[in-house]
C-alpha positions as semicolon CSV with decimal commas, in nm:
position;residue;x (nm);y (nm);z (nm)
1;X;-2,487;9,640;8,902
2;X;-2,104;9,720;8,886
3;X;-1,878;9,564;8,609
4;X;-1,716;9,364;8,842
5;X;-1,987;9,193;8,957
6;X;-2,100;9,096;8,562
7;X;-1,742;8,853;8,587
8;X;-1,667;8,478;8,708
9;X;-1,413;8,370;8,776
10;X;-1,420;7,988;8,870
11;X;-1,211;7,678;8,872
12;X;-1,146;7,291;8,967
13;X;-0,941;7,042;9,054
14;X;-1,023;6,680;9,132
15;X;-0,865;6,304;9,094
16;X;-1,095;5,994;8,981
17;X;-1,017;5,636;9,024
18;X;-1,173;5,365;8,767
19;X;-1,247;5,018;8,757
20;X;-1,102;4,765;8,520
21;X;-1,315;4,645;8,252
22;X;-1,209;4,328;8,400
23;X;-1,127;4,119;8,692
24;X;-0,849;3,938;8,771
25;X;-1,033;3,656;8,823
26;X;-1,255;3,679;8,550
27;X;-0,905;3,724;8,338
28;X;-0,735;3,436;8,429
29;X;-1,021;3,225;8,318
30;X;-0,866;3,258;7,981
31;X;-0,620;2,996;8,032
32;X;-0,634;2,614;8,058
33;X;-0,754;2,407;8,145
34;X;-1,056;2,644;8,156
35;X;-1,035;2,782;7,837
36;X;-0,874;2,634;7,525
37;X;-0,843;2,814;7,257
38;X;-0,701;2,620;6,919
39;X;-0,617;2,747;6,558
40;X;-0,651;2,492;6,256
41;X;-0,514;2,673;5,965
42;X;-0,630;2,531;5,618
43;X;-0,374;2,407;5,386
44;X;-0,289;2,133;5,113
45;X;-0,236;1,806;5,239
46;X;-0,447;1,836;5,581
47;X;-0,771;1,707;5,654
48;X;-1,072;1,919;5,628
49;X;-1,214;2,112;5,863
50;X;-1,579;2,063;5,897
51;X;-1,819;2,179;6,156
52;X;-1,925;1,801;6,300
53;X;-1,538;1,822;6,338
54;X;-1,374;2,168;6,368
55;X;-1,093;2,029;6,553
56;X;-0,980;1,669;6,426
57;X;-0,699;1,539;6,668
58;X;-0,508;1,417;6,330
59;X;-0,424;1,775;6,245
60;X;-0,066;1,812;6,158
61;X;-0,048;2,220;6,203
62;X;-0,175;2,300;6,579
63;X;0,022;2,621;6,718
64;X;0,077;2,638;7,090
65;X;-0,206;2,747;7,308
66;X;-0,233;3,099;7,404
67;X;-0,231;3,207;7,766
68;X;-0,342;3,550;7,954
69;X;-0,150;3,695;8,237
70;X;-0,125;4,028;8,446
71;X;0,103;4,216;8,586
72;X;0,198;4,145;8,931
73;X;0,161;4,508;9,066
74;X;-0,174;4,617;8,859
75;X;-0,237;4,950;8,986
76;X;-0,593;5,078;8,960
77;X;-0,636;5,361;8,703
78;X;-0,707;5,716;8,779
79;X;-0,719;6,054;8,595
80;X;-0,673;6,384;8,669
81;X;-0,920;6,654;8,565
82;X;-0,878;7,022;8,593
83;X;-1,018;7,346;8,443
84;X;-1,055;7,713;8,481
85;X;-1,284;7,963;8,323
86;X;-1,408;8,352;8,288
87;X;-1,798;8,434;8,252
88;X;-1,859;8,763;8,155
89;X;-2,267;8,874;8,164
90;X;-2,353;9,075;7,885
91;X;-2,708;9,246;7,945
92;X;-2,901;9,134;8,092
93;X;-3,009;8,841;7,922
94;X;-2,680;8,705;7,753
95;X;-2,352;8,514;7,892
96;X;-1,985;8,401;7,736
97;X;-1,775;8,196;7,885
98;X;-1,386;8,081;7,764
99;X;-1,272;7,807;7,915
100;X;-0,967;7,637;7,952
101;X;-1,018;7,233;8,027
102;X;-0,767;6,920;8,046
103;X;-0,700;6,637;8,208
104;X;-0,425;6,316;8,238
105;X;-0,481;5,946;8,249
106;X;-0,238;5,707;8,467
107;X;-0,205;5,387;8,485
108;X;-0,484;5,291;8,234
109;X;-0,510;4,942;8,133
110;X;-0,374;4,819;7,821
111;X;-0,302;4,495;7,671
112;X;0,036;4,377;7,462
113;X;0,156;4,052;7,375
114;X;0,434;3,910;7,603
115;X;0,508;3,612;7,391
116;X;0,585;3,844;7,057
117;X;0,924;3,716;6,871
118;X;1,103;3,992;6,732
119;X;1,018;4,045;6,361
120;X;1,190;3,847;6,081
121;X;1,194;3,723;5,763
122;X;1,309;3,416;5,888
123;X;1,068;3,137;5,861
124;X;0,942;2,979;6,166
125;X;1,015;3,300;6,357
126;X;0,993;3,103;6,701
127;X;0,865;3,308;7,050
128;X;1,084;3,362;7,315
129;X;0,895;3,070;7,476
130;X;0,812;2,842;7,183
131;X;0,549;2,608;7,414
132;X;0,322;2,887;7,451
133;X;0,152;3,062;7,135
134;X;0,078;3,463;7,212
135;X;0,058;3,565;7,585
136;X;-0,166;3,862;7,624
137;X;-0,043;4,059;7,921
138;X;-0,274;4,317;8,084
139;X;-0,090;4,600;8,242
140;X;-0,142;4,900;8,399
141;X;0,105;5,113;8,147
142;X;-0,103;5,312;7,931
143;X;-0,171;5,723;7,967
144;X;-0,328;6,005;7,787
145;X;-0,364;6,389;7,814
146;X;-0,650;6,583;7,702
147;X;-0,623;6,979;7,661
148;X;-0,924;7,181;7,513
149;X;-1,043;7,574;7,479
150;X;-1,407;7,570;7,490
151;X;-1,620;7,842;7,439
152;X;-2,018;7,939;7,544
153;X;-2,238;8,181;7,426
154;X;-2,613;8,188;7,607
155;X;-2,908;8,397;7,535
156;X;-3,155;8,323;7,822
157;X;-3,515;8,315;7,682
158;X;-3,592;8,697;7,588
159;X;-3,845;8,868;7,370
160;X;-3,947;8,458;7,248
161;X;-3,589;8,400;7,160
162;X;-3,299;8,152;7,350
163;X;-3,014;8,000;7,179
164;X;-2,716;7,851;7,350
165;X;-2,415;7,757;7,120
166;X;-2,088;7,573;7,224
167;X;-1,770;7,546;7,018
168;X;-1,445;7,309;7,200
169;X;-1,119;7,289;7,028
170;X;-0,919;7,026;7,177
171;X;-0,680;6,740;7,159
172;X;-0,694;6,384;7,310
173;X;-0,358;6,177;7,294
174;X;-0,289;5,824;7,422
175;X;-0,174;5,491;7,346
176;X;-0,413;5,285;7,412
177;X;-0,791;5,436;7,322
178;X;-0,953;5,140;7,510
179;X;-0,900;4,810;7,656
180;X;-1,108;4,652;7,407
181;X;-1,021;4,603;7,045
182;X;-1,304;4,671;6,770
183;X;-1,262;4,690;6,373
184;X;-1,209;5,062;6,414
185;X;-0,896;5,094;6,648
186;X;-0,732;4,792;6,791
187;X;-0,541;4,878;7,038
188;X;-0,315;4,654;7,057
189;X;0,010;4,758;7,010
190;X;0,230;4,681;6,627
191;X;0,553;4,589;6,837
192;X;0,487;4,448;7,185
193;X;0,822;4,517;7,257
194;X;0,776;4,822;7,213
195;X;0,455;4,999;7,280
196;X;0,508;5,341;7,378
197;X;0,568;5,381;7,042
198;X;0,194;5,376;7,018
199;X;0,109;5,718;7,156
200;X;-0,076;5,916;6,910
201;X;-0,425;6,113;6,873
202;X;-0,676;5,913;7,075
203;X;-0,940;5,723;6,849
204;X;-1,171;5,932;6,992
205;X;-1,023;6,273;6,952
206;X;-1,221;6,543;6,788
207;X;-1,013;6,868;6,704
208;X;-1,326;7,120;6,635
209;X;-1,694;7,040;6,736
210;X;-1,934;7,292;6,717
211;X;-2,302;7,300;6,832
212;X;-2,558;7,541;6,896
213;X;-2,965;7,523;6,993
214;X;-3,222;7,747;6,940
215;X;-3,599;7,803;7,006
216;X;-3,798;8,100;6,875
217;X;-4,123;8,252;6,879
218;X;-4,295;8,304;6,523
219;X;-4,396;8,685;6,527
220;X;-4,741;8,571;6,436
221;X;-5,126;8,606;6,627
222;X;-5,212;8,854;6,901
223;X;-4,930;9,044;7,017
224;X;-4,737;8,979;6,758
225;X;-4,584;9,182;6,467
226;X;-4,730;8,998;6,223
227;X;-5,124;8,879;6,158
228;X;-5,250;9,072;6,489
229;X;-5,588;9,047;6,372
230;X;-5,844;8,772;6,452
231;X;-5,867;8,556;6,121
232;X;-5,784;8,232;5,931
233;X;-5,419;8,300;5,911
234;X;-5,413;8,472;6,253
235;X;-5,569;8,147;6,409
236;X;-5,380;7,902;6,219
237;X;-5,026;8,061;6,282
238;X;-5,006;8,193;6,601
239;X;-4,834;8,025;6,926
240;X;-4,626;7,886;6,732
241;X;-4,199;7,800;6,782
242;X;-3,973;7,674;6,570
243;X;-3,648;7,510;6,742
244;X;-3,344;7,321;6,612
245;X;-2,950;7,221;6,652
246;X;-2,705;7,239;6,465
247;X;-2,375;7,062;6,519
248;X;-2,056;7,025;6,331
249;X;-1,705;6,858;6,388
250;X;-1,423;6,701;6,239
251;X;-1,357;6,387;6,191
252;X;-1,199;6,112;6,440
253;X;-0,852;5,967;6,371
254;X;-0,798;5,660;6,169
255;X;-0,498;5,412;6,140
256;X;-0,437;5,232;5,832
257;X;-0,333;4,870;5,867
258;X;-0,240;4,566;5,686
259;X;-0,488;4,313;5,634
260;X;-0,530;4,067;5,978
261;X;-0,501;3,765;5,809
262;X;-0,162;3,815;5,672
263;X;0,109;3,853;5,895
264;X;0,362;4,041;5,741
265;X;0,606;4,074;6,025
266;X;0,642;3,754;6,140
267;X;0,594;3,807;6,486
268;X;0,223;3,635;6,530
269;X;-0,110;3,682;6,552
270;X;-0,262;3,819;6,888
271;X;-0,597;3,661;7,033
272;X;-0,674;3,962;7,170
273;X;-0,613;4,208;6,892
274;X;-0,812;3,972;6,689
275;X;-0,498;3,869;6,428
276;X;-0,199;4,076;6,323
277;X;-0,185;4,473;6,394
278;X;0,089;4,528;6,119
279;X;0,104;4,878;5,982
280;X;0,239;4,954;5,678
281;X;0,541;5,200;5,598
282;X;0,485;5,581;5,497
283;X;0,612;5,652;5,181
284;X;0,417;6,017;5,121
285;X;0,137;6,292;5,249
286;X;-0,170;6,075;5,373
287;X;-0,379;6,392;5,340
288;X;-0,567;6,480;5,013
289;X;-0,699;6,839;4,957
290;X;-1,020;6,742;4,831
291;X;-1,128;6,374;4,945
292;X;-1,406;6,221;4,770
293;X;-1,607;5,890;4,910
294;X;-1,424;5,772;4,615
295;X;-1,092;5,874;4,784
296;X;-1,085;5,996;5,101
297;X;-0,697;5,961;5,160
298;X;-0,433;5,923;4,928
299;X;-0,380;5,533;4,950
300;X;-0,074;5,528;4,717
301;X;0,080;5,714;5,071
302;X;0,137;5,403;5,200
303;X;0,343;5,042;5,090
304;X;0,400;4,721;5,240
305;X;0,720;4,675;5,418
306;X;0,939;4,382;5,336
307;X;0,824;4,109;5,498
308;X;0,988;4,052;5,846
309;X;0,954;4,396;5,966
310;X;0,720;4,637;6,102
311;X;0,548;4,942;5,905
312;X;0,691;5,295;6,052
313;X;0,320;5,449;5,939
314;X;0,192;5,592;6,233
315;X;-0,140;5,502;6,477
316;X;-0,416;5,727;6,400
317;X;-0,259;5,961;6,124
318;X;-0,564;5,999;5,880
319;X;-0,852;6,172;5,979
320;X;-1,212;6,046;5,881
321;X;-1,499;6,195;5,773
322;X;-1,661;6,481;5,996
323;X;-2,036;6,567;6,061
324;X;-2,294;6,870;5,942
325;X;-2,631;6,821;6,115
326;X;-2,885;6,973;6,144
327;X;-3,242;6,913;6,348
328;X;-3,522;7,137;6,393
329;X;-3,910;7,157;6,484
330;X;-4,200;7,348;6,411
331;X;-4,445;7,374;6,726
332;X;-4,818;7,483;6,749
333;X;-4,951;7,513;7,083
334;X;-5,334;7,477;7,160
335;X;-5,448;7,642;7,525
336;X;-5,748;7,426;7,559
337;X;-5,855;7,584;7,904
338;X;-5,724;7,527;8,311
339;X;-5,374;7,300;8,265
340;X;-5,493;7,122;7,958
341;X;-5,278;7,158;7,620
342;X;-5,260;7,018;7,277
343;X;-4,916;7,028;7,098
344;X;-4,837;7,022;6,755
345;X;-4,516;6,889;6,641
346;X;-4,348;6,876;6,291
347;X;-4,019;6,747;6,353
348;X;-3,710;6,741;6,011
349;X;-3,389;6,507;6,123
350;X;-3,049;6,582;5,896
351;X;-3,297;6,906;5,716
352;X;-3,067;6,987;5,468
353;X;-3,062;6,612;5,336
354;X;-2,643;6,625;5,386
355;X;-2,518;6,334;5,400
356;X;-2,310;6,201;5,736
357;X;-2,030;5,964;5,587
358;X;-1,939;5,639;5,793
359;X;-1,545;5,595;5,757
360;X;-1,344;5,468;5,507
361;X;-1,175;5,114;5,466
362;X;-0,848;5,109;5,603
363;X;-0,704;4,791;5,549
364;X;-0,444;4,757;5,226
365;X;-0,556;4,500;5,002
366;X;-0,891;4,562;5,062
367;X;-1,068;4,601;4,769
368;X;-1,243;4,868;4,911
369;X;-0,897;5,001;5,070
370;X;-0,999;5,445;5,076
371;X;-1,344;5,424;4,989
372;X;-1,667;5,515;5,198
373;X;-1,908;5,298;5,175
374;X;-2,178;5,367;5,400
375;X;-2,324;5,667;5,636
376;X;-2,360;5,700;5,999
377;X;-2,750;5,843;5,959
378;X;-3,049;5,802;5,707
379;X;-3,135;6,108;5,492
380;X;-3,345;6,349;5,599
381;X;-3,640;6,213;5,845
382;X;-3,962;6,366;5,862
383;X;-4,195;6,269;6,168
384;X;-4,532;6,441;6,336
385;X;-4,614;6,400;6,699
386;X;-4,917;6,508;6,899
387;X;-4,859;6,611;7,295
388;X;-5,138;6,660;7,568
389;X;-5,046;6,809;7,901
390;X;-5,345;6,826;8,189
């Protein structure tokens, strides 16, 4: 076989359309008279709210009714994808590929609030139409890029040995990670008026992941290197295979944030970015050189802004926790004559006991504002399973 024929070159183009997460229809229905949404805020002086009566008609503070609306010419989302890449056979057992792999969103849904006064420290800090409390406006405005290297290395089974392994750096940006808001990432924009200003690493971006699998022959029984002769050992050992995965990446992006039920700018709170989305402002290096669970950014990095204005801290500037895992099994096969088989399994989830952080609190004021306080798997997991084939 020539060199030339050990290379591949190949490569792709394509564009995908999406579907909204939701239609028109079905988004208008958030309005009245169908729905009503009201907001009795608890103070001195009122009367008490109480579940036989969470909405008593005598209640002096009742903000305008919020309203949903979409934009006239709602285009339907779509994304380019494209990639090339160069596989070079080594032996002839092995393969690596580099690869080169991106793509662009347009048009992507997004949500802002219409209604959102400009931010002051002037109290009431009226909307530009006072009748109506926020008006969440779904729009097709919102992009991303993606852009990743990704390499492969593959050792087809050989001499009772495979392994495939994978590493991808890349970068996801956007400014709005999803349509939906969760505790996480909301979404939803600081400053309505102003939401490109929310492009940033994608709540989902990864910069490294590694992974690699692996499945091996134990050099023991007939055959073998090791315990060739018929015997105890020989009998217990042999057709055996241990396999596993490992996998490691970085952490996602996180955005630190005031807490939702104060709202420090003035400008609101959003039904659907589930209360305010004030940041604070960025007063120093988020990053620490040696976070702890204790500590996992340097909180004294950030301050709250006079009230009346928006933070100028970032969307998605501190990175969370990453992930070290790693699975494997121990096999014994049983030939127990024609197409029947017995298999042994001994199976170790997170082996090395390490632990996989959940990430920290990032809401100032929290009491738990830095800290980790819980992980995204149990410790190591030990399980046995028994397999017959006929």
């Amino acid at each position: 076989m020539g060199s030339s024929a050990r290379t591949v070159v190949r490569g792709g183009y394509g564009i995908y359309y999406n579907q909204g997460a939701l239609a028109t229809g079905e988004g208008l229905y958030f309005n009245p008279p169908y729905f009503d949404l009201q907001l009795n805020i608890a103070a001195a002086g009122v009367p008490p709210i109480t579940i036989a009566d969470p909405f008593p008609p005598n209640y002096p503070i009742r903000p305008p009714n919020s309203a949903t609306g979409y934009q006239r010419d709602l285009k339907t989302p779509w994304t380019e994808h494209w990639n090339l890449s160069i596989q070079r056979q080594l032996g002839s057992s092995r393969l690596v590929e580099f690869a080169y792999a991106g793509a662009k969103g347009h048009s992507l849904i997004a949500g802002r609030d219409a209604n959102q006064p400009a931010p002051s420290p002037v109290f009431p800090n009226f909307r530009p139409n006072p009748f109506l409390g926020d008006v969440t406006l779904i729009e097709s405005r919102a992009r991303s890029t993606y852009n990743a290297l990704q390499v492969k290395f593959q050792q087809r089974f050989s001499r009772g040995f495979s392994v495939l392994s994978a590493y991808t750096y890349g970068k996801s940006m956007d400014d709005a990670s999803g349509f939906f808001a969760s505790t996480g990432d909301p979404n939803f924009p600081q400053d309505s008026n102003n939401p490109s200003a929310e492009y940033a690493l994608s709540s989902f971006d990864i910069r490294h992941r590694f992974s690699t699998s692996f499945s091996a022959e134990l050099p023991f029984g007939p055959g073998k290197p090791w315990l060739t002769n018929p015997g105890v050992l020989s009998a217990i050992f042999r057709d055996m295979e241990l396999q596993g995965i490992i996998s490691l990446n970085t952490g996602r992006p996180l955005t630190v944030a005031l807490l939702p039920e104060f709202d420090n700018s003035n400008t609101g709170r959003s039904s659907l970015g589930f209360g305010a989305n004030d940041r604070p402002n960025l007063v120093g290096t988020a990053k620490l050189d040696d976070p702890t669970a204790d500590r996992w950014f340097n909180t004294a990095a950030f301050a709250v802004p006079a009230f009346g204005n928006f933070g100028n801290a970032g969307r998605n500037i501190v990175s969370g926790p990453g992930i070290f895992n790693t699975d494997m099994s121990l096999i014994r096969n049983v030939a127990l004559g024609g197409s029947r088989s017995l298999q042994f399994r001994l199976e170790a989830f997170n082996v090395f006991n390490q632990p996989v952080w959940g990430d920290p609190n990032m809401s100032m004021a929290s009491p738990l504002y830095g800290t980790i306080n819980t992980t995204r798997t149990p410790m190591r997991e030990l399980q046995l399973g028994v397999k017959f084939s006929f």
